[in-house]
C-alpha positions in Angstrom: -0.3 9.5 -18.1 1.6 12.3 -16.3 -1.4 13.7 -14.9 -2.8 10.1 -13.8 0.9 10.2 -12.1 0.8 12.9 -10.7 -2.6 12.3 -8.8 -1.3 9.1 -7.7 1.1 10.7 -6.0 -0.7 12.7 -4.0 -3.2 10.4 -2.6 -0.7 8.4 -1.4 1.2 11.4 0.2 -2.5 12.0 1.9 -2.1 8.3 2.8 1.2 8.7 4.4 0.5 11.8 5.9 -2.6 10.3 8.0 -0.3 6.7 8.8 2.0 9.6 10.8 -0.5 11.3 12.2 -1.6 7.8 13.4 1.7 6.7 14.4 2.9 9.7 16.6 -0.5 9.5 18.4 -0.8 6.1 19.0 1.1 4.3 22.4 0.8 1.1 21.5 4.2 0.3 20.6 2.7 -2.5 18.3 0.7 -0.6 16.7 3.4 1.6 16.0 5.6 -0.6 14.7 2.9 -1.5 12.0 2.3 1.7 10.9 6.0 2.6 10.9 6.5 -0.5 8.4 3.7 0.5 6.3 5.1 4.4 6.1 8.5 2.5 4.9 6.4 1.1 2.1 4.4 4.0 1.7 7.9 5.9 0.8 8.8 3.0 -1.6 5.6 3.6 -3.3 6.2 6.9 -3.8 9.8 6.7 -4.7 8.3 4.4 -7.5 5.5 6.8 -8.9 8.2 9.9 -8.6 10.5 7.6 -10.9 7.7 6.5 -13.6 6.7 10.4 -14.0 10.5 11.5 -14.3 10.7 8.2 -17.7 7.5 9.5 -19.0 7.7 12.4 -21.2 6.1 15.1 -20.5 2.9 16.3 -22.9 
């Protein structure tokens, strides 16, 4: 599972890393705001996959 983890992880880095690349581009302020809130829930989503890997042991 730590693997399956550990891939999750980085797509969604990938994911976050094109929402900023989006969001400091853009000028439409509410566009911005949109993809500032999904960044915000991109980092929960990661904070959540970084804690599952760190309860599953390690194989």
């Amino acid at each position: 599972m730590g693997k399956k983890i550990r891939n999750s992880i980085e797509i969604v880095v990938e994911q976050f890393q094109n929402l900023l690349e989006k969001c400091l581009q853009t000028k439409d302020d509410h566009e911005r705001v949109v993809l500032v809130r999904r960044l915000i829930n991109l980092v929960g989503v990661i904070q959540f996959l970084v804690s599952v890997q760190k309860a599953t042991p390690h194989t």
